[in-house]
N, C-alpha and C positions, 0 to 999 in steps of 0.2 A: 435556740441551740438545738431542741428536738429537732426540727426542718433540718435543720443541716445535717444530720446522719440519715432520713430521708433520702437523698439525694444521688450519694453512690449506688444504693438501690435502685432508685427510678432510672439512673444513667444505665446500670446493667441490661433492666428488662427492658429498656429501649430499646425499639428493631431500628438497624442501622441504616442507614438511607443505601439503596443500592447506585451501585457505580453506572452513571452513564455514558454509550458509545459517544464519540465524537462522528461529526462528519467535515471533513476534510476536503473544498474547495480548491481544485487547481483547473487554472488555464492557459491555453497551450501556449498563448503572446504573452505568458509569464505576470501577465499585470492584477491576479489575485494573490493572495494572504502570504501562496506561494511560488516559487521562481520556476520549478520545477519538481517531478515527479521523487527524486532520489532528497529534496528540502523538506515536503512533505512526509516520507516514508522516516525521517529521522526524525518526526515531531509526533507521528500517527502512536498510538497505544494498543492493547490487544484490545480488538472488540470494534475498533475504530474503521470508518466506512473511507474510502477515497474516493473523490466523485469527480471526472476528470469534465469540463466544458467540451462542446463539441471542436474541431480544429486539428492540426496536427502535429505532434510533438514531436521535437527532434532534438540534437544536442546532449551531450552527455550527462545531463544529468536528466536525463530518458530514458537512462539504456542501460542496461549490467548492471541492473537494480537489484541487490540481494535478497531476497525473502527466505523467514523461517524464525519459527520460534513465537508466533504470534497468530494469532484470528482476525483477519483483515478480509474486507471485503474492496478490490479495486473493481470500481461500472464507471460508465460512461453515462453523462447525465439525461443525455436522450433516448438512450438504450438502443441504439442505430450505432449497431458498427462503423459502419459506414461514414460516420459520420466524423468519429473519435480515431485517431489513428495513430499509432506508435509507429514515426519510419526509422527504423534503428539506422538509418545512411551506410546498408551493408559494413557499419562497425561496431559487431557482438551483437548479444539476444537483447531481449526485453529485459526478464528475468530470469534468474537464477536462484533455483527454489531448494531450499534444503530441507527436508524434511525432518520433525521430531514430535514427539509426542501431543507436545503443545500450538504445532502449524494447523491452522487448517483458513483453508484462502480460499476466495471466490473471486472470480475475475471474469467481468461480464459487459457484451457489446462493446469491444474494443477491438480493433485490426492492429493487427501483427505485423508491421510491414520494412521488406529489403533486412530480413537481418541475417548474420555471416558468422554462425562460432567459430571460424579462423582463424579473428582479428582479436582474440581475448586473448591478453599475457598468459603463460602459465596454462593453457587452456587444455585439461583430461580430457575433455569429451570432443573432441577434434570431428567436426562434420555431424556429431548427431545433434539435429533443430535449430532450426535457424531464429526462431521466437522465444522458446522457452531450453530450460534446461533443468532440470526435476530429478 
């Protein structure tokens, strides 16, 4: 019976085990954990890494990706632009980045490519960037 009033104590001053980032596998022929960019980005958590296979991604759930509100880091696994490539098929940006106190993103060795803020419904920023919108 002593021991067990022990217990609450010991759980108190115990340091809590710290939260670890994920990292988040996607490739562009869809055939890892996830289908695409916008499948991943609803599963990722703040803190959590996106690490895109080399290839080229296209298809909407590529593109008008909303960011905000979280510490994300999106790279390309090789770190070669060049390699990794968002073609948004001239319909809307990559992303669409809102900012607040709790944003803050990294987005690294990835191309930007054919994209149109024209083609977005509802679209404020008419003609400004054709990749991002911030």
């Amino acid at each position: 019976m002593k021991h067990a009033l022990w217990l609450p104590v010991i759980l108190w001053l115990s340091p809590c085990a710290p939260a670890h980032a994920a990292v988040l596998d996607i490739l562009a022929d869809g055939s890892g954990p996830y289908a695409d960019l916008e499948q991943a980005l609803g599963t990722a958590q703040s803190g959590d890494t996106l690490r895109l296979g080399d290839g080229i991604y296209t298809g909407p759930g590529n593109r008008n990706l909303i960011l905000g509100g979280a510490r994300l880091t999106i790279l390309s696994a090789s770190g070669e632009p060049g390699d990794c490539v968002l073609d948004l098929e001239s319909q809307g940006r990559a992303f669409l980045i809102y900012s607040t106190p709790a944003t803050l993103l990294r987005i690294e060795g990835i191309t930007l490519r054919a994209g149109d803020p024209r083609q977005l419904p509802e679209n404020q920023l008419r003609g400004y960037g054709g990749g991002l919108a911030i």
